[in-house]
C-alpha positions as CSV (number, residue, x, y, z in Angstrom):
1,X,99.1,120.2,86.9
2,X,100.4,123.2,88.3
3,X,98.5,122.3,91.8
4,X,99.4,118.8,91.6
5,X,103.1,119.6,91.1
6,X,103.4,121.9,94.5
7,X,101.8,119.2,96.7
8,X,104.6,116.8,95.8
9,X,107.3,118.0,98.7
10,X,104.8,117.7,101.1
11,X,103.6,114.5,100.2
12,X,107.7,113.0,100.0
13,X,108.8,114.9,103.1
14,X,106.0,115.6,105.5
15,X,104.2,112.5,106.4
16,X,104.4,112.6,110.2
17,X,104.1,108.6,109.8
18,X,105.3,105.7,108.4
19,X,102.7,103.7,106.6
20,X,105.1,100.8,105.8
21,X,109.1,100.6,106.3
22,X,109.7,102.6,103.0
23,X,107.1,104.7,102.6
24,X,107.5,107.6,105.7
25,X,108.3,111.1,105.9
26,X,111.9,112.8,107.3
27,X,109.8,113.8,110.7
28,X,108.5,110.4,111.1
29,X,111.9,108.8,110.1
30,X,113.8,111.6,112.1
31,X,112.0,110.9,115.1
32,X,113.6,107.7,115.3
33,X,117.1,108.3,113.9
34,X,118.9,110.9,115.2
35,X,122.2,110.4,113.1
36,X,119.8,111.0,110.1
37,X,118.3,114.2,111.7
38,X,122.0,115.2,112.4
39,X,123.6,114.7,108.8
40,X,120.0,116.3,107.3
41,X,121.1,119.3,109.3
42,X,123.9,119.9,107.0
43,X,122.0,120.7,104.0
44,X,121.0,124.3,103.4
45,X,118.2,123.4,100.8
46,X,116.6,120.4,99.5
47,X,115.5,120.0,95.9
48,X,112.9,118.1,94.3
49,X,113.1,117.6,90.6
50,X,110.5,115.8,88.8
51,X,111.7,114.2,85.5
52,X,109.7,114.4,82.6
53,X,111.1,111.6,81.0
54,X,110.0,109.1,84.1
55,X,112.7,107.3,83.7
56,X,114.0,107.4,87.5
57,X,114.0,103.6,89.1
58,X,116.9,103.3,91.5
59,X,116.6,100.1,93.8
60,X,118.3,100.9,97.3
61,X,118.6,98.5,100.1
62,X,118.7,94.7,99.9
63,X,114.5,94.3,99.9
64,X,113.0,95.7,96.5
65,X,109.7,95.4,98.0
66,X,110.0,97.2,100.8
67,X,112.2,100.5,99.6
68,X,110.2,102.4,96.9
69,X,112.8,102.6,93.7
70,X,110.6,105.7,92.5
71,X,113.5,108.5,94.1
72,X,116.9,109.2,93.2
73,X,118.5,110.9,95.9
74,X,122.1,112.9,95.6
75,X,124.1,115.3,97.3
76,X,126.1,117.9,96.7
77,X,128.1,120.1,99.5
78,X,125.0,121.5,101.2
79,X,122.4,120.5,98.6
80,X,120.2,117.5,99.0
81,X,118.5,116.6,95.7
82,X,115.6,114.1,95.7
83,X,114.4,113.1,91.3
84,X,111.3,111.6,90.8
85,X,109.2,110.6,88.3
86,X,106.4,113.4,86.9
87,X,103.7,110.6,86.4
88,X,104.0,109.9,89.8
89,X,103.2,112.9,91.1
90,X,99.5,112.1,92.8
91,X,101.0,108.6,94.2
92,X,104.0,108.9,95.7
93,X,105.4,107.6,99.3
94,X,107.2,109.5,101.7
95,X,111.2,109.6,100.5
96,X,112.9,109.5,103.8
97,X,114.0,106.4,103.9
98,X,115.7,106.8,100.7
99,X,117.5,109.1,101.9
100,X,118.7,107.5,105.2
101,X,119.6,104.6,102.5
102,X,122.0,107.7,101.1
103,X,123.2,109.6,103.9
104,X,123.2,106.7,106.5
105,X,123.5,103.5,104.7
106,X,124.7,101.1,107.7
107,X,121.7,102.0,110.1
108,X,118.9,101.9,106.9
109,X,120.5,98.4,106.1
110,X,120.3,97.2,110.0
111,X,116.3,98.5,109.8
112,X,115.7,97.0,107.1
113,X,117.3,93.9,108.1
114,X,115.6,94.4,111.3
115,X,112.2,94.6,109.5
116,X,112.8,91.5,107.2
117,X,113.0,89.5,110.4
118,X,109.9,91.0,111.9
119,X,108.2,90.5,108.7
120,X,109.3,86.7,108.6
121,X,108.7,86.4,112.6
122,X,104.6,87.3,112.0
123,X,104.4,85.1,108.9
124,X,105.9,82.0,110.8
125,X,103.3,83.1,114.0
126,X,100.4,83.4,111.0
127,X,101.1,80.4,109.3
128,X,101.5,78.5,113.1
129,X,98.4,80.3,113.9
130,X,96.4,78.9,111.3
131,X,97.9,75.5,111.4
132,X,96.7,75.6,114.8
133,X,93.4,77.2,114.1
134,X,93.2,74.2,111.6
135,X,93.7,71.2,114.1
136,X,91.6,73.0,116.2
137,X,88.2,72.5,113.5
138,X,89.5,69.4,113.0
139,X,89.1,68.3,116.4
140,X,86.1,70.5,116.6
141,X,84.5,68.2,113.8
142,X,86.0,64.9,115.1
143,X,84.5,65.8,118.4
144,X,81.5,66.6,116.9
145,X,81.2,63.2,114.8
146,X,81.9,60.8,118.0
147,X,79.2,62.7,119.8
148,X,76.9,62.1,116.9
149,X,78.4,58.4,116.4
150,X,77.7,57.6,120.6
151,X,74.2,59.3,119.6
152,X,73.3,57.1,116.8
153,X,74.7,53.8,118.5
154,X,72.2,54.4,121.6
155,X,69.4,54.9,119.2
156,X,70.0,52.2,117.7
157,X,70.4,50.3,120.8
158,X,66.9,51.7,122.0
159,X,65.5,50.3,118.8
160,X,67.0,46.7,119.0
161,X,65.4,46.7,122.2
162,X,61.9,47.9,121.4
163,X,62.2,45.6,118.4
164,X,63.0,42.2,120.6
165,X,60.6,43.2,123.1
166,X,58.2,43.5,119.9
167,X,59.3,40.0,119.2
168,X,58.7,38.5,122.3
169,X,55.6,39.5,122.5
């Protein structure tokens, strides 16, 4: 547990990406906001405290499925303090965007709005996408069954003529 217990700053803090709009470490988040890198400056030391109890589930934000509710960040004068839960410990996402929901609430609120609308914007341009893709087969097919319909009437055509030439023989 021991080992498991020191990689958790690393895992909360470090990631130099963001895998989704919660889950992304202060360098990745940082990178992008500089008011968050300048109030993070202001902290002398950074706690993590796991709770035993696992009883931390703090919603932030106005999306409960994009911010992780697994961190409960505080400050106080120069400390930053960041709770989690101890069962958590081996799968846990990158806390910086808690923490911009703490330190810089306005400009996490305006991302996250931001991000909602991105979100919606690709699932109206997937869902128009595969209406489309779905008139498309059914042309496809339609086409498909006139060729096969022209086809069959100039078989049969050919046939009613072989059979009154048969006839009038």
């Amino acid at each position: 547990i021991i080992d498991e217990v020191a990689t958790v700053p690393k895992t909360i803090f470090m990631s130099k990406n963001m895998s989704s709009f919660g889950n992304c470490g202060i360098p990745a988040l940082t990178a992008s906001s500089s008011s968050l890198a300048q109030k993070l400056k202001s902290f002398k030391q950074i706690e993590v405290c796991l709770n035993p109890s696992n009883s931390v589930n703090e919603n932030i934000g106005r999306s409960h499925t994009l911010n992780p509710s697994c961190f409960k960040v505080t400050s106080s004068g120069d400390k930053l303090t960041v709770e989690t839960n101890l069962q958590s410990r081996m799968r846990l996402p990158g806390c910086a965007r808690v923490i911009q929901f703490i330190l810089c609430s306005g400009e996490a609120l305006q991302e996250e709005q931001r991000t909602i609308h991105q979100i919606a914007a690709n699932m109206t341009a997937q869902e128009q996408q595969r209406r489309d893709d779905a008139v498309r087969r059914a042309q496809d097919k339609n086409n498909d069954i006139t060729k096969q319909n022209a086809r069959d009437q100039e078989d049969y055509q050919r046939k009613m003529q072989e059979y009154h030439k048969k006839q009038n023989e």
